[in-house]
Structure formats: structure tokens, C-alpha cells
C-alpha positions in Angstrom: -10.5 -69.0 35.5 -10.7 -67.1 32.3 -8.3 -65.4 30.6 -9.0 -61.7 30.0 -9.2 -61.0 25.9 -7.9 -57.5 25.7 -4.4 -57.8 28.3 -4.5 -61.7 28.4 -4.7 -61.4 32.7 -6.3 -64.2 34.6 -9.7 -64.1 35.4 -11.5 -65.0 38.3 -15.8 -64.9 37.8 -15.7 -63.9 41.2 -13.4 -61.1 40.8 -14.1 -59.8 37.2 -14.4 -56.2 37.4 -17.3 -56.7 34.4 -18.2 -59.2 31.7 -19.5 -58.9 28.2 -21.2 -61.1 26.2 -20.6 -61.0 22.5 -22.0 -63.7 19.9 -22.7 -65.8 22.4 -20.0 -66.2 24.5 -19.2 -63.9 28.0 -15.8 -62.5 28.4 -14.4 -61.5 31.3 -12.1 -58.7 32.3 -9.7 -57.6 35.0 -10.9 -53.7 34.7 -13.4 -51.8 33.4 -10.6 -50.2 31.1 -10.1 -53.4 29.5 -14.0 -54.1 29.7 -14.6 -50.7 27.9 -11.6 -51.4 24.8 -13.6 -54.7 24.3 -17.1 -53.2 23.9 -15.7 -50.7 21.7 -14.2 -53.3 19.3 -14.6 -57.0 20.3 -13.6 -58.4 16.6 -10.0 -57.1 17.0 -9.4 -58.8 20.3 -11.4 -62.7 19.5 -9.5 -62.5 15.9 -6.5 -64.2 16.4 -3.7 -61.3 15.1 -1.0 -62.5 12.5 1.9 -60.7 12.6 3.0 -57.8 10.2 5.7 -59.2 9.0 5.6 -62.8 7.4 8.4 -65.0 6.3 8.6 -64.9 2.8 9.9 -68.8 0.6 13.4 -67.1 0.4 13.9 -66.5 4.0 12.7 -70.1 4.8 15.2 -71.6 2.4 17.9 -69.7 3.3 17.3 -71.0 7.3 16.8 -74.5 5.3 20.0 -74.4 3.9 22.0 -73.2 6.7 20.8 -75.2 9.6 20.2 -78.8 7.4 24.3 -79.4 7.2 24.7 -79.3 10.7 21.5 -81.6 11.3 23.2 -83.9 8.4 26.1 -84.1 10.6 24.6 -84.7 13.9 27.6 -81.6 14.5 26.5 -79.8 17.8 25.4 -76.0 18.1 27.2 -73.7 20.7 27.3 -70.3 21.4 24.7 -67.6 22.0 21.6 -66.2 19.8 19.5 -62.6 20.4 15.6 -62.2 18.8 14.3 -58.9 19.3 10.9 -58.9 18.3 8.3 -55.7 17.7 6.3 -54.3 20.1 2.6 -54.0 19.2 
């Protein structure tokens, strides 16, 4: 099974509605759709994406120096958290 490099959908050879083959190496696809996206512009779905928004040193410290007490402590965490996170 291969894993389809424009939606991420599992891939049977058998059942892959077309393959491509790009610096050396066949991808697979679950529609032509997908097939056709990938032929158009195969760098932007084998190069692994990094997000648009990185964590700069100040955020990383600030979570540093909020969670380390508690972890000092051994004090247990209750309650609830929400992440939303971007749509791309």
C-alpha cells in the first residue's frame, strides 16, 4: 500500500487510478485529480511543508517557565486545553 502524495489516501497498486514517476520513484494516486495536481507540481507535494508560523526563543521560554514548576513539583495537571490550528 502506498500512501497517495497529494491527499495522503491509501493506495492500493492494484487500484491506483494512475501513477507517476518522478526522479526515480513512482507515486501513486487515488484519482486522476490528485494524479493531475502532482504532475503539475511534484516538488510541492515530496518537500516536506514547514509550517507558516514558527515558534520563536521567547515563546519556548515562556512555555519553559510555566510548565517546569509543576514538573519540579511532581504537582499533577487537571482540567481541559483547546489547539485550533490553521487550515492549509
Amino acid at each position: 500500500m502506498a500512501k497517495d502524495p497529494v491527499c495522503g489516501m491509501e493506495v492500493l497498486a492494484e487500484e491506483a487510478a494512475g501513477v507517476s514517476t518522478y526522479e526515480g520513484n513512482d507515486y501513486l494516486f487515488c484519482s486522476t485529480n490528485c494524479k493531475q495536481k502532482f504532475d503539475a507540481d511534484p516538488e510541492s507535494y515530496i518537500t516536506p511543508r514547514t509550517s507558516d508560523r514558527s515558534t520563536t526563543n521567547a515563546e519556548t521560554d515562556e512555555f519553559r517557565e510555566n510548565i517546569a514548576p509543576t514538573e519540579q513539583t511532581g504537582e499533577k495537571i487537571t482540567g481541559t486545553a483547546t489547539t485550533t490550528l490553521p487550515i492549509e
